[in-house]
N, C-alpha and C positions, 0 to 999 in steps of 0.2 A: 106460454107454458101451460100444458095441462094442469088444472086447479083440481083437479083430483088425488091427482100424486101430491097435494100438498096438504090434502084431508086433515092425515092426520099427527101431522106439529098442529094445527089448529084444535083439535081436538082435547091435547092433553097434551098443555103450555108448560105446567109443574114438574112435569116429569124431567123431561129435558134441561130446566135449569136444576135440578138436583144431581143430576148427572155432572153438567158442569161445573157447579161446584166443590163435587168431590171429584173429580178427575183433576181440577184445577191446583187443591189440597195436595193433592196425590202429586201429582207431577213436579211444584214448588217442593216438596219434600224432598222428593227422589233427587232433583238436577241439585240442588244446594247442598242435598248431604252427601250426594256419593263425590261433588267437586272438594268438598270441604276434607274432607277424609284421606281421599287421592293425594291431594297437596299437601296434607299435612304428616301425612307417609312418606311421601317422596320428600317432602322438605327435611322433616326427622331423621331419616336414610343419609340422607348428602349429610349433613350434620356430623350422625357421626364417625360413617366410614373418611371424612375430609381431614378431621385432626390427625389422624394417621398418615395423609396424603401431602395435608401441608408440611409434618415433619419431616416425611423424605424428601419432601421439595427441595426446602433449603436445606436441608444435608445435600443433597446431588448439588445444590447453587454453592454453598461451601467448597464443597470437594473440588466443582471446577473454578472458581476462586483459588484454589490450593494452588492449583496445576499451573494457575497464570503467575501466582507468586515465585513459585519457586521457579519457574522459567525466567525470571525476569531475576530473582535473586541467583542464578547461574549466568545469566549474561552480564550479571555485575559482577562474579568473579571470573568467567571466562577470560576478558582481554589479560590479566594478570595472565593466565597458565600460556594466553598464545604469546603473548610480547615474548615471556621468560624463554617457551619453547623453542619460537622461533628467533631468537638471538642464541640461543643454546645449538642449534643446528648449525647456523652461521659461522661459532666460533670454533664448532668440532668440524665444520667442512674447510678451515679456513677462508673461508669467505669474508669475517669478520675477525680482523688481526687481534685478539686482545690483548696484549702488549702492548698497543698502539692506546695510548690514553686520549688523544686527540679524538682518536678514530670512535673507541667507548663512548668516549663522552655527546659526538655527534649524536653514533645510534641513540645512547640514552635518552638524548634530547628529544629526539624524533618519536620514539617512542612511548612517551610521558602526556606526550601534546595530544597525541593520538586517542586517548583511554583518560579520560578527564575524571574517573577514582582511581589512579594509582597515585600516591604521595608521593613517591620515589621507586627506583631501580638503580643495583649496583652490580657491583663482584668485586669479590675477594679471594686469596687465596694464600695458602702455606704462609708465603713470606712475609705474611701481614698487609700487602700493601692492598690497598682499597681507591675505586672508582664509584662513585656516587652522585648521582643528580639527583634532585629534590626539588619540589614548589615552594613556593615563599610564603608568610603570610601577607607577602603585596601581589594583587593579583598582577599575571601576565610576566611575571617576573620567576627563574629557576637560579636554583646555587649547587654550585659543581663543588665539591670535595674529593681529594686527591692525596691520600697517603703513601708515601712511596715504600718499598719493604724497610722493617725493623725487625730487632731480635726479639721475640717475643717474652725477654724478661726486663726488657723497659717500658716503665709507667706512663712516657712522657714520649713523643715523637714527635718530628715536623709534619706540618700540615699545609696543602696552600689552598685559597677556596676561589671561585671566580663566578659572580653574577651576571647572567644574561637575562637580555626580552626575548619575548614569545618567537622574538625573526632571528635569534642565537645571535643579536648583536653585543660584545662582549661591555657591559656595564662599570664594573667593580673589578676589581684583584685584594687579596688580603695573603696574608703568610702567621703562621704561626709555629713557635719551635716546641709550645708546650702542651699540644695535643693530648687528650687520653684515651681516646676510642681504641679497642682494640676487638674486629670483626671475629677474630679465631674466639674469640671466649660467646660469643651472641650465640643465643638459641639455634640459630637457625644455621650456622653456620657447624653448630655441633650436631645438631638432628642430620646435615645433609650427608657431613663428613662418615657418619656412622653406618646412613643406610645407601649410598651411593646412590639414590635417586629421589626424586622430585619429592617434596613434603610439605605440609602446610601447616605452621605453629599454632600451638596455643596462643590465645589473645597473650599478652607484654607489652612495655613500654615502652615505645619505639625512643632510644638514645638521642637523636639530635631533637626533637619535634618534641619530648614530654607527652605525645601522643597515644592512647590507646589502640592499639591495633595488630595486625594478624601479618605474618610473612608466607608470601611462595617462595622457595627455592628448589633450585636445580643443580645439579652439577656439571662442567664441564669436564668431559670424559677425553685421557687420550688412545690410541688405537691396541693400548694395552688394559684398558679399564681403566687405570689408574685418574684417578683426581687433578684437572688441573688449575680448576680455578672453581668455583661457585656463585652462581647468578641468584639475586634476591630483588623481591620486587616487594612494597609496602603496599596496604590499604589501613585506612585509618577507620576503627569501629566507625566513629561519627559520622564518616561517610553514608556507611553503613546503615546508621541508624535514622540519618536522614533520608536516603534512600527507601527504607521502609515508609517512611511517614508520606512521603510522595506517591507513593502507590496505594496507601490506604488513608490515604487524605478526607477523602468525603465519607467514609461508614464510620457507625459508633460503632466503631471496635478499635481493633490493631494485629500487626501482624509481630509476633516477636521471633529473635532466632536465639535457639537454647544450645548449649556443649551439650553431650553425650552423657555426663554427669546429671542434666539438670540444671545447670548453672545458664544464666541469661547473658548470651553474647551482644545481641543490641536489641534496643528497645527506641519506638519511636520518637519516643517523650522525656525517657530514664536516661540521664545520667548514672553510667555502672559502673564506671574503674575510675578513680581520683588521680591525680596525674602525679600526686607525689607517690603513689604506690608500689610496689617490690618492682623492677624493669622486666626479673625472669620470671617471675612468680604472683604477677597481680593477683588478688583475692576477687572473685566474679560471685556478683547475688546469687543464691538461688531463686526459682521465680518463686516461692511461698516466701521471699525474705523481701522482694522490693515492693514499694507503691504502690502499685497496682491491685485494686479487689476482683476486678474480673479474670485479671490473669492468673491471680491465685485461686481463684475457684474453678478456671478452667483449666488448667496446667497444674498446680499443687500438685496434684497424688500420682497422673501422670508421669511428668517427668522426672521423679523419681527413683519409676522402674531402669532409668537406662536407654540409649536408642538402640540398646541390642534387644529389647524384649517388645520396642516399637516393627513390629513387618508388616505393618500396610497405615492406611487412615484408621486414626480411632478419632472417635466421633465422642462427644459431650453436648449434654445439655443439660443448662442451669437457669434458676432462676432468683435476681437480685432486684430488691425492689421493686419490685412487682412486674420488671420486664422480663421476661424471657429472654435467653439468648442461646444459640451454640455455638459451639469451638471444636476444633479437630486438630490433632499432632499429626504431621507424617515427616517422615525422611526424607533428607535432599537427597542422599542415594548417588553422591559424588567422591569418585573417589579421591580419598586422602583426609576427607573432610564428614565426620560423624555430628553431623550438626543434624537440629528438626526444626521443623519451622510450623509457630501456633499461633491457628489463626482463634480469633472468634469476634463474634459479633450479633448485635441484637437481628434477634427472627424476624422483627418487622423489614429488615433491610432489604431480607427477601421477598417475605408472603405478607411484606404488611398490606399490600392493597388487597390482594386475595383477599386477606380476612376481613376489610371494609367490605370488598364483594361479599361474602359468604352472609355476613350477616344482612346488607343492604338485600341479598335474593333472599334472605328468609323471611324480613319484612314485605319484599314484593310479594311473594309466593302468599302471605298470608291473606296481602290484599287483594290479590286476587281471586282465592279463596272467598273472602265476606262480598267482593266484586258480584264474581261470577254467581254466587248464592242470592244475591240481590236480582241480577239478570236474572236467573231460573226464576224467581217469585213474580219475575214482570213479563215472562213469555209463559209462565202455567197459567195465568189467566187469559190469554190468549189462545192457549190451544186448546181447542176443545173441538172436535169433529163426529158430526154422524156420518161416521164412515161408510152406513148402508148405505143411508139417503144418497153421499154422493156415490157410491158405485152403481146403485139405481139409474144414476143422470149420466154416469159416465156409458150405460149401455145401452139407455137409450140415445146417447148422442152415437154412438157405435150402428145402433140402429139404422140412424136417421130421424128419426123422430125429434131430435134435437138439429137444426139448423148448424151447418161447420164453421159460417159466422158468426156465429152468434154463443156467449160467453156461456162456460155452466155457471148454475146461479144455485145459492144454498137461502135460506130463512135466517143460517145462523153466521155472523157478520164475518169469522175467521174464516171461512171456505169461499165465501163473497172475495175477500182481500186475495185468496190462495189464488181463486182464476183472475183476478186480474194483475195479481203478481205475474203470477205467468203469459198473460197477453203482453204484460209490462214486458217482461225476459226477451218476449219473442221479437217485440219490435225493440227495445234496446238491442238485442242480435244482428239486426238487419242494421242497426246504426252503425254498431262497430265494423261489420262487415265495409258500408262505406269508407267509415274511419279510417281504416284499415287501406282500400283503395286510395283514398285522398292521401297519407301518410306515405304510402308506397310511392308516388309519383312526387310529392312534395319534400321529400327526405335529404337532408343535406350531404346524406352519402349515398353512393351507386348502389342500388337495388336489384336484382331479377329474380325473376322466375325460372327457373333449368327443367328441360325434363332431363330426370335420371334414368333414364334409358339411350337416351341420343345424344344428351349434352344441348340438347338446342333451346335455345335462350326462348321461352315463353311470353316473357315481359321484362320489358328494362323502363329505366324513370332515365329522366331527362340528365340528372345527375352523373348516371353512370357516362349517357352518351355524350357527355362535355369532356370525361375523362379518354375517353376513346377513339371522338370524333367523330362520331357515325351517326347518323338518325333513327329514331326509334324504327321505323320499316325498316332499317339498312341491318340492324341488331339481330332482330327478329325471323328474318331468314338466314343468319348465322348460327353455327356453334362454338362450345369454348371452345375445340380444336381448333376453328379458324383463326383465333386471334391469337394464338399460343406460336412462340417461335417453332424452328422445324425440330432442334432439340429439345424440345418441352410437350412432346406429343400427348406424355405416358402422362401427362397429369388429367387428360382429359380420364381416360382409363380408371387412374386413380381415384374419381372424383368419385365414379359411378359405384366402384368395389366398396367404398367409403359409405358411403351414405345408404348403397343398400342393406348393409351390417348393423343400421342405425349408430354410425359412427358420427361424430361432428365430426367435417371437413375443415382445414386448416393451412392453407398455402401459401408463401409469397414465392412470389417468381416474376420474369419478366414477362411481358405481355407486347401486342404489337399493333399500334395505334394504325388509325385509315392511313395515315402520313407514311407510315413505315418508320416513326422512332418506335423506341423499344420504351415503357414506362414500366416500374416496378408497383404490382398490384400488392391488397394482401387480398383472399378472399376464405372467406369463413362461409359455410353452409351446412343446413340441416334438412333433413329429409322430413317431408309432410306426406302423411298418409291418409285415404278416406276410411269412411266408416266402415269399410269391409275389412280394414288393413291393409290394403294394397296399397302401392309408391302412389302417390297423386304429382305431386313435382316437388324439389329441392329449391330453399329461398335462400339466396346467395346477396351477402353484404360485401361493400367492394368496396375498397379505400386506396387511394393512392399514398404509397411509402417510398418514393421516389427519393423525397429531400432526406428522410432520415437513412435512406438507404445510404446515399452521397454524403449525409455526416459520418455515420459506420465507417466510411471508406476512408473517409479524413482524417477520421481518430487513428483506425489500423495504418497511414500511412505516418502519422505523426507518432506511432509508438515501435514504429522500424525505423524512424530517423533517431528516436529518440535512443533505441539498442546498438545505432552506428555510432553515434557520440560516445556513446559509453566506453564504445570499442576504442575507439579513439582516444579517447583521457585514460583507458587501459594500456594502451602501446606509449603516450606520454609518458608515463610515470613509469614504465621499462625505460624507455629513452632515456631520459632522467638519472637514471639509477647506474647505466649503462655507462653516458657521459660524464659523473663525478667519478666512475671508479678508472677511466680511461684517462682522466687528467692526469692522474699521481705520475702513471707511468710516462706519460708524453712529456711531463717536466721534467721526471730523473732522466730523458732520454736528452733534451735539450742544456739539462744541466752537465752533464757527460760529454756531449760534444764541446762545450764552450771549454771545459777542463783539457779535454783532449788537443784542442785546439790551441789552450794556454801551454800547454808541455812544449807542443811541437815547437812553438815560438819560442820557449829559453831552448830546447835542444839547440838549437838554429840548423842551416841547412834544411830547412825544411822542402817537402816535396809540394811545388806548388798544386800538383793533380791532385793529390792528398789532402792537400788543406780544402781545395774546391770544393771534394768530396763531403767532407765534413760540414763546410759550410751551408752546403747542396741540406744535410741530415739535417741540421739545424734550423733551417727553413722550414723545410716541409715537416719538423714536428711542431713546429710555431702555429704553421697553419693549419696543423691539423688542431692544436687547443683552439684556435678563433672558429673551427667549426665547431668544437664542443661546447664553447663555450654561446654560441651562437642556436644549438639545438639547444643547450640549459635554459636558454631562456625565452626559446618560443614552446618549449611545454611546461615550464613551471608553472604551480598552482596559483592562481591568482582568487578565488572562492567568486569567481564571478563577480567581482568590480569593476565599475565604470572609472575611471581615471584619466587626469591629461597625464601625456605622453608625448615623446618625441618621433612623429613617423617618418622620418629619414633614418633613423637611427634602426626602428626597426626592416626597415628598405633591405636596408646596407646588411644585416645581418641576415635575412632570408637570403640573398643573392651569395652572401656566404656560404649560407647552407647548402644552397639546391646550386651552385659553380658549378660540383663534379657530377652530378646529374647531369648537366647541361654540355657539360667539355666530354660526357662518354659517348653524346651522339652526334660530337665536332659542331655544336650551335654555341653561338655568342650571345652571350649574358649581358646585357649593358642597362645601367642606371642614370640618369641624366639629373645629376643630386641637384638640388638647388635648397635654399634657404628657405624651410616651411615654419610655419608658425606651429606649440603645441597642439594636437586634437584630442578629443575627449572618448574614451570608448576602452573596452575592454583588450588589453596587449595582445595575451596569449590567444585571443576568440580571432583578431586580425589576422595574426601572423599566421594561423591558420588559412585564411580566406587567401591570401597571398601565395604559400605552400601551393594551393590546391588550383589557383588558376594559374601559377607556373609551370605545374608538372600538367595542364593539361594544354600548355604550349608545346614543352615539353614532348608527349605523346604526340601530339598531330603532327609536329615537324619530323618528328620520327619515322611515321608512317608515310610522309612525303619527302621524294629522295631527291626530287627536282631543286639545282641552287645550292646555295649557301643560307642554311636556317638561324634566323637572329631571332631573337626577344629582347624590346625596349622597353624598360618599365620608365612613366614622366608619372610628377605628381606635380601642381600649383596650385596653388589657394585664390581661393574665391573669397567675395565680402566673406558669409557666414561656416563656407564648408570649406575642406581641401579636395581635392578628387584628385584620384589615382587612374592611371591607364594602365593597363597589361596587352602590348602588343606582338605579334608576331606574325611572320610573313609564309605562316603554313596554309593547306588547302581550304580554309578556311571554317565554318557550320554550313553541316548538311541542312538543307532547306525542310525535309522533311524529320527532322528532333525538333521540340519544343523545348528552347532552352527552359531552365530554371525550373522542369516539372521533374517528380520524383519518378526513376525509372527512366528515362529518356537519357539515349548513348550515344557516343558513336563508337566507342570503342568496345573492341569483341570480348573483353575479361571486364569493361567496367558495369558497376552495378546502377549506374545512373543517381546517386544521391548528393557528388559534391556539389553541382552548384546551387539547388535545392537547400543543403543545408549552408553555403554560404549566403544565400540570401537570409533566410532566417535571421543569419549571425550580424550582418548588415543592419536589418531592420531592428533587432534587439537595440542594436548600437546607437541607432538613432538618423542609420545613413540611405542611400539608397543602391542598388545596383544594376546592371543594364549591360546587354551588347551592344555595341556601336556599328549601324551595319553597312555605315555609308564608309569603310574602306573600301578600296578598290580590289586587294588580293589581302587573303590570313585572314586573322580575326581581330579584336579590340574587346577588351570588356573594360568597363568602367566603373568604379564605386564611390562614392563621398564618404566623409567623417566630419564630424560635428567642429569646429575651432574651439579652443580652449582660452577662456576669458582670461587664466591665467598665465600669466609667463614663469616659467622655472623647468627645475629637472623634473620626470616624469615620477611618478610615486610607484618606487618599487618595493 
């Protein structure tokens, strides 16, 4: 280096550290107080615009807390208004005989079991008489009550009451002559009578139960208006109030629900109406009168006013013992029912971390404040630059006079550091550059290069070509057009329109390997530009999603098998429904011929064509109850139990069922019954599997006109299983369907799902299922069931 240009730092040594030390001064000043200042502005700032920020928080967390509660306190009294409604419909379409007290008591039954807070459901009407079901205090156990009409100026009447279990098996009977209930004087029965429709009581105390609690009623209407009977269904506050405590189990709060007056209808914790208390007229707290200190301070003055002067959320905030809390009143907004429901609960429920955060940042924020202030006092002693000196060095290296290899060099140590920082930068640059190469080829997922102009693969890694198959040359004189199906063109297109707009690229599609399979890519890529801004090439990450594609595909196909079940335990329980209401009449029909037939016989002289006749009716309504009774019990609910069973029993009654299926397209039904041992497995999930491979004997012998179409069902036991065969001597499986896959048919309206989900239902069971391909003509499928270590009747 010229020693001339270095004159004069040698010259005058003093100057220059004076300089540095007030620059040094200067500079530790500046970075430490303008960071310290900055932070402590912005932290001050957050401060105290957040306390206004946290309190709408949790009002907004509140409010939607409101929303969930009273949703959920609607669905606890929903089933009430539907059971009521829709037995109410029932009895004005006559669909539902109410006369029929057997018939009542049924629905009742069904409908109780259904809605696990109704206490009871009845009806009443003019003539005093009264139907009634009710839960016990033993659980699983109901008591029918039954008063027949009385004159409504005696105190005393007969009563008879009958206990059943949960499966309406009748338990108990009792009778009494000195009854006193009398339904015409009840609240609810005089609220209904008054306003001819639906109403919901003041809380009272419900007469058999000594229970707190609230009535729906309804009236039944005949096609003149008039009244003809009245439907009532119970809920017992307790419910109620346990109810609540279930949904606000884990906050220190509570949710309460208040009358329209102010008064506290249930409370999580509170005991409110004594059970020796007035029946029509309980006395109900108000909430400034029970237990509760938070409730009285967030509810007291409120509820008060009225739910007529409540029209929307009002919102409270208080604070007791040093916590904060807030509480909000709003309307159920149901009609019939002027009720409000008040929540509240401590702030921390919502914003308590927030405000750990709030302060934990305003702690960080300070430290790094005194941090960062410490760093500026240990880099201003560091900087300090004669800036001539080096722009000096920097024009004679511009010159030439400075060597291009060779470093700029300063007297003063920080500008020494600065150029070889930056030789350091340049050859760290060139490392990562390799880095970056080795990474690219070493990468555990498919990598390239694209130009975005042509699509043509630049560079690919080893990775990608394992996914593809091809060799890195074989890649390289490719584009993504080529390896793209012929309806997947536009994505090359895409790619380009994409990335030129500096968009990220984002695609799964299929793709098409050397082999010519098709593989599912995803591919993500971004555009790299040079330093002029021009496109340089697009770097495209490439992962194969093949397996998750094929899971996707499994779920969508297990959640369409899953909406044909549904469909299916939908048409059961029509079936169901269908088949009890078609008994009544096929017995009055069979009872009616055997009478008719007893006549003919004292007339005497009877006509023997006549009597035939009749005994011809009598028959065939016989058999038509053993098919009803044969359908009752391959779709009755069974809650998905595995159970021993008798499957001959169930055989014989499928063959029942599906006879005149079979006799409409002249094929023979036959069972070859023999002595099976109990099996273990779910009835009504079988008898399904049975159904479904009958009718699709069934079908194909249909579609084949050739012969005489038989179906043989055999079943024998094995050491551990039973197996069943279902045969038939139709055209047999087409070679090209894969049985047991979902969507695979052969017939032209089916949707390909039964045997798909019969295997399921097999497997669930514990069995296996199969075609058997070695007949010679028609088909054979095959299934097992587990043997039952038990012997007995099957559990029904």
């Amino acid at each position: 280096m010229d020693t001339t240009a270095q004159q004069p730092f040698h010259q005058d040594h003093s100057e220059p550290a004076r300089r540095r030390r007030s620059l040094r001064a200067t500079l530790a000043l500046c970075l430490a107080g303008l960071q310290f200042v900055a932070v402590l502005s912005v932290t001050l700032s957050t401060f105290v615009s957040s306390e206004k920020a946290l309190l709408r928080q949790s009002r907004i967390s509140l409010n939607e807390v409101s929303v969930n509660v009273i949703g959920q306190v609607r669905n606890f009294l929903n089933p009430a208004q539907q059971v009521l409604d829709a037995t109410r419909r029932l009895a004005e379409n006559d669909v539902l005989d109410i006369n029929d007290t057997s018939a009542l008591e049924s629905h009742f039954f069904q409908q109780i079991q259904v809605a696990p807070q109704l206490a009871g459901i009845y009806l009443a009407d003019h003539s005093g008489r009264f139907v009634y079901v009710m839960r016990t205090e033993e659980p699983g156990r109901y008591r029918t009550k039954v008063i027949p009409p009385f004159a409504a100026e005696l105190t005393e009447h007969p009563a008879s009451f009958q206990w059943r279990n949960d499966r309406f098996t009748l338990l108990e009977t009792a009778q009494s002559q000195t009854d006193t209930y009398e339904a015409r004087a009840r609240p609810w029965f005089r609220m209904v009578s008054e306003a001819k429709a639906p109403i919901w009581t003041q809380p009272y105390i419900f007469f058999t139960t000594r229970q707190p609690g609230i009535t729906y009623g309804v009236p039944v209407l005949d096609d003149e208006g008039n009244i003809r009977a009245i439907l009532g269904v119970d809920i017992q506050i307790d419910a109620l109030s346990g109810f609540l405590l279930d949904i606000w189990s884990e906050r220190r709060g509570a949710a309460l629900v208040l009358n329209e007056d102010g008064s506290v209808l249930a409370h999580p914790t509170l005991v409110l109406i004594d059970q020796d208390a007035d029946f029509d007229n309980p006395e109900l707290p108000m909430v400034d009168q029970i237990d509760d200190e938070l409730a009285r301070q967030a509810f007291g003055a409120l509820a008060q006013r009225g739910s007529s002067q409540i029209t929307g959320p009002v919102h409270t905030d208080f604070e007791l013992d040093g916590q904060d809390y807030v509480a909000m009143l709003i309307d159920v907004s149901e009609p019939g029912l002027n009720w409000l429901i008040g929540l509240y609960a401590a702030e921390d429920n919502f914003i308590g971390e927030v405000k750990k955060n709030r302060v934990q940042g305003i702690w960080i924020a300070l430290s790094i404040a005194i941090l960062t202030g410490a760093i500026g006092l240990a880099l201003a002693d560091r900087i300090y630059a004669p800036v001539r000196m080096f722009a000096s060095q920097t024009r004679r290296l511009s010159s030439g006079e400075i060597p291009a290899g060779e470093s700029l060099h300063s007297p003063y140590r920080e500008l020494e550091d600065t150029g070889a920082a930056l030789a350091q930068q340049v050859r760290q640059r060139q490392r990562f550059e390799a880095a970056y190469g080795r990474t690219f080829d070493l990468a555990s997922r498919g990598m390239a290069q694209i130009s975005p102009e042509t699509g043509r693969f630049l560079r690919v890694n080893e990775q990608l070509c394992d996914i593809m198959g091809y060799q890195p040359g074989e890649l390289e004189k490719m584009t993504l057009a080529d390896i793209l199906p012929a309806d997947g063109k536009q994505i090359a297109v895409t790619l380009r329109e994409t990335l030129l707009q500096d968009s990220e690229f984002i695609v799964e599609n299929p793709f098409v390997r050397k082999d010519g399979s098709n593989i599912w890519l995803r591919v993500n890529a971004i555009l790299i530009r040079d330093e002029s801004g021009a496109p340089d090439h697009a770097v495209a990450i490439i992962d194969d999603v093949s397996d998750r594609k094929l899971a996707e595909a499994e779920a969508s196909r297990l959640s369409r098998d899953l909406s044909h079940v549904a469909r299916v335990n939908l048409m059961g329980e029509m079936a169901s429904g269908l088949a009890h209401e078609l008994n009544q009449p096929l017995s009055a029909i069979s009872y009616n011929v055997d009478a008719a037939i007893m006549t003919l016989d004292e007339l005497g002289e009877t006509d023997p064509e006549l009597t035939e006749i009749l005994s011809d009716v009598d028959r065939q309504s016989r058999r038509a109850g053993d098919i009803i009774r044969a359908l009752r019990d391959m779709v009755r609910k069974d809650r998905g139990r595995q159970t021993p069973f008798e499957l001959g029993g169930l055989i014989a009654q499928t063959i029942t069922l599906m006879e005149a299926e079979a006799k409409a397209h002249d094929l023979a039904l036959r069972y070859d019954r023999v002595d099976l041992p109990p099996v273990i497995g779910n009835r009504t999930q079988i008898a399904q599997v049975l159904v479904n491979l009958l009718r699709n004997a069934i079908d194909a012998l249909a579609r084949d006109s050739a012969g005489v179409g038989s179906i043989v069902i055999t079943a024998h036991a094995a050491e551990d299983v039973v197996e069943v065969r279902v045969e038939d001597n139709g055209p047999g499986v087409s070679p090209d369907v894969v049985l047991f896959n979902t969507f695979d048919t052969q017939k032209a309206e089916g949707m390909g799902l039964g045997l798909s989900i019969c295997r399921t239902i097999i497997k669930t069971n514990g069995g296996e299922i199969w075609h058997d391909p070695s007949v010679l003509s028609g088909a054979r499928f095959c299934f097992t069931l587990r043997r039952s270590d038990r012997s007995g009747k099957e559990d029904t």
